[in-house]
C-alpha positions, -999 to 999 in steps of 0.1 A, spaced: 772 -160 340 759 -194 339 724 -206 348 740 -228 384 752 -189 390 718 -170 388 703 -199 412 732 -195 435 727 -156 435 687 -164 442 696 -184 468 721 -159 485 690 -131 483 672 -157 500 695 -158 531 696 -120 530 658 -122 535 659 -139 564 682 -107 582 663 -91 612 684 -63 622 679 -46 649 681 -10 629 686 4 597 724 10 602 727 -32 599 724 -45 560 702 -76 549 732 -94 535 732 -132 528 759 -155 512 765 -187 496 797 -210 489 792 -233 465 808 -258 431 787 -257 405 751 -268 421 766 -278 451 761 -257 482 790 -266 508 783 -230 526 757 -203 531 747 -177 559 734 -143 564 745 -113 586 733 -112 622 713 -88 645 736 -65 650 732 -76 691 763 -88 709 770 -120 703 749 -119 669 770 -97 650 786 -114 623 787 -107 588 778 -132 560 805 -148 545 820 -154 580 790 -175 587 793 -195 551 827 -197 555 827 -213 593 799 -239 580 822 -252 548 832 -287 562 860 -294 542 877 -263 537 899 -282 504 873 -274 482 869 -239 487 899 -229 458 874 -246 431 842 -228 450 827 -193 442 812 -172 466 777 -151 460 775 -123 485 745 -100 484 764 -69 496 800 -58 487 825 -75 516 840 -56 541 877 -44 539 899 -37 568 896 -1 573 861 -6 586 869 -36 610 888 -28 646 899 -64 641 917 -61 604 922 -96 601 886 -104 603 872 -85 574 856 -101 548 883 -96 521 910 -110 544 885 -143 549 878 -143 516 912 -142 503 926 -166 527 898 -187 517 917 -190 485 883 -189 467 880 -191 428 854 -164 422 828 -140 441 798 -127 432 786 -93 441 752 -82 448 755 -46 452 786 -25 462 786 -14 495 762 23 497 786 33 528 806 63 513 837 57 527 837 11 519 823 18 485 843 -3 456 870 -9 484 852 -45 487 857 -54 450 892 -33 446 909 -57 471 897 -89 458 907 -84 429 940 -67 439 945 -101 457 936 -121 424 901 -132 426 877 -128 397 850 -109 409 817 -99 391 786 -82 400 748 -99 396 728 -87 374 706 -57 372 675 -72 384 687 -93 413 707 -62 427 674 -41 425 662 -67 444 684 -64 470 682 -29 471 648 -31 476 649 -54 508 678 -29 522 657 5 513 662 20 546 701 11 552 708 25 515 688 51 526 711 57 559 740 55 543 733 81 521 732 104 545 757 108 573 744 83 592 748 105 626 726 99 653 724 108 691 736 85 714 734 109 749 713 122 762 683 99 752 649 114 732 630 131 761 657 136 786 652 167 811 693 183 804 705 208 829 724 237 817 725 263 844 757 251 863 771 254 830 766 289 816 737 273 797 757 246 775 751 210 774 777 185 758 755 161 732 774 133 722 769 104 694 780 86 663 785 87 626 785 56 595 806 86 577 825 114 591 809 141 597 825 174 579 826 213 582 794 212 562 775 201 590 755 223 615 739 221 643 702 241 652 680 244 680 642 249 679 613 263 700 580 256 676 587 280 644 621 297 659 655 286 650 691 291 659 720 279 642 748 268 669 784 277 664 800 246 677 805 219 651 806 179 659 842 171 674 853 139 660 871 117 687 906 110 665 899 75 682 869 63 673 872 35 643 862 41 609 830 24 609 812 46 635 826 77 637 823 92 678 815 130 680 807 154 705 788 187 705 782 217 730 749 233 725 742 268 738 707 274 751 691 300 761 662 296 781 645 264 798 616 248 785 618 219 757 643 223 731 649 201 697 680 199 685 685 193 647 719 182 631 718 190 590 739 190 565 741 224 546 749 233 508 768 268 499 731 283 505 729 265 535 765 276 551 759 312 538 725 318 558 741 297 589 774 320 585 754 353 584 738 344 614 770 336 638 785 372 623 749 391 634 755 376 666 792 383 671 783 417 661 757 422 690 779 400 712 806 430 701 780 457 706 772 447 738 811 445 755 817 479 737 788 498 751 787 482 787 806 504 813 811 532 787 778 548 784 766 574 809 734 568 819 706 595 833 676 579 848 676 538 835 705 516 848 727 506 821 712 465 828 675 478 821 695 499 787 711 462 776 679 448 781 661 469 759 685 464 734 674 436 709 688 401 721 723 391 713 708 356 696 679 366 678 658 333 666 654 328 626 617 326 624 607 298 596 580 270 599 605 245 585 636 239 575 650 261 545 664 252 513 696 242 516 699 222 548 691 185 549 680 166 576 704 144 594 693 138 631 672 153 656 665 150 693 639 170 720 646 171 756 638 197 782 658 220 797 658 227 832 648 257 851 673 263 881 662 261 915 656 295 921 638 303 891 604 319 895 
């Protein structure tokens, strides 16, 4: 790494400053084309709005001039370039531009912190025979420090809610008391992943998972999720990701409940009754979905997403 190099990387953490994304699920990413101390190229990544939505090197690329000299030009790229898994338009990943570029060289920053692009980036340049090294140490702490809270996103699942919206009033009585949530994922959400409601310090674990629509494209993963409730007043609804602790509390709960659940189809319409009807008997019975009481959320389970809304009462409802 020559000294033109480090200023060329400098000056592609520059661009990558002047990102304003609209959320953390959008990297600061900025990019520079240049020979030797001659900058024929540079942008950074947009918004993330429509119409302002294109990644870095697309933007240096469309402002080199004379497009000859980019096989004697390296490129310095912040973040790790985009491969075609992640693109619903293969051909214009970053790679493929890259490569038909016909570059000399790139630059990495930092490799992508998206679990499923990671080292992709840098695996099919070089498959494609570009050179390709990383900056150094202290730029990419740098850069990881102007992109805290999309590393931090991508670390996790990256889910979030997408219907209803954050303080919706759901209704759930023509429905036997389930509401459909739907939303989206950076990375694909597996069977480690829960989902909770919550009434102040009571809790209870769901047994519907997040359904994966097949044809959503890699780089936002669509799910859907039916949520039981059992009562109507304001309800949070927490999506974690749970550890073998985690799973075996969440399990031990669904098989109480299928037990009661059990209890309650064995014993109704095959007890004799003297004196109480055999609804007032069930009701006296403890509840088939007992809350877990706990003030916060218990060691294994982490935090993914979370959204309250209000459940309403039908009609008729005193």
């Amino acid at each position: 790494m020559t000294a033109t190099d480090q200023q060329m990387m400098e000056r592609a953490i520059a661009q990558a400053e002047q990102c304003q994304p609209r959320e953390d699920r959008i990297p600061k990413v900025g990019a520079i084309i240049s020979i030797g101390d001659a900058i024929i190229g540079q942008g950074h990544r947009g918004t993330g709005m429509d119409g302002d939505d294109d990644h870095a090197e697309l933007v240096a690329l469309r402002g080199v001039v004379d497009r000859t000299q980019l096989p004697r030009a390296t490129i310095y790229t912040t973040l790790e370039p985009c491969t075609a898994e992640v693109r619903s338009d293969p051909l214009t990943c970053c790679t493929e531009l890259i490569s038909k570029a016909e570059v000399a060289k790139v630059f990495i920053g930092i490799l992508d912190p998206n679990q499923g692009v990671r080292g992709k980036g840098l695996w099919e340049l070089q498959d494609r025979g570009i050179d390709v090294e990383l900056f150094p140490p202290d730029l990419a702490k740098r850069i990881r420090a102007i992109n805290e809270k999309f590393i931090r996103t991508q670390r996790r699942l990256g889910i979030r809610f997408t219907d209803p919206q954050p303080g919706s009033v759901i209704r759930t009585y023509d429905n036997n008391g389930i509401y459909t949530f739907r939303g989206d994922a950076l990375n694909e959400p597996g069977d480690d992943v829960v989902i909770m409601t919550r009434i102040g310090g009571r809790w209870w674990p769901q047994r519907s998972r997040l359904n994966v629509d097949p044809a959503s494209k890699p780089s936002k993963f669509k799910w859907s999720a039916d949520v039981d409730f059992g009562s109507y007043e304001p309800h949070s609804i927490y999506i974690m990701r749970a550890n073998d602790l985690g799973m075996a509390i969440v399990n031990y709960y669904l098989k109480i409940t299928q037990q009661n659940w059990d209890r309650e189809k064995m014993l109704r319409g095959n007890v004799k009754f003297q004196g109480d009807s055999e609804e007032s008997f069930l009701r006296s019975l403890p509840g088939i979905f007992p809350p877990i009481n706990m003030p916060r959320l218990l060691k294994g389970l982490e935090f993914q997403a979370k959204i309250d809304v209000k459940v309403e009462a039908p009609p008729n409802a005193k």
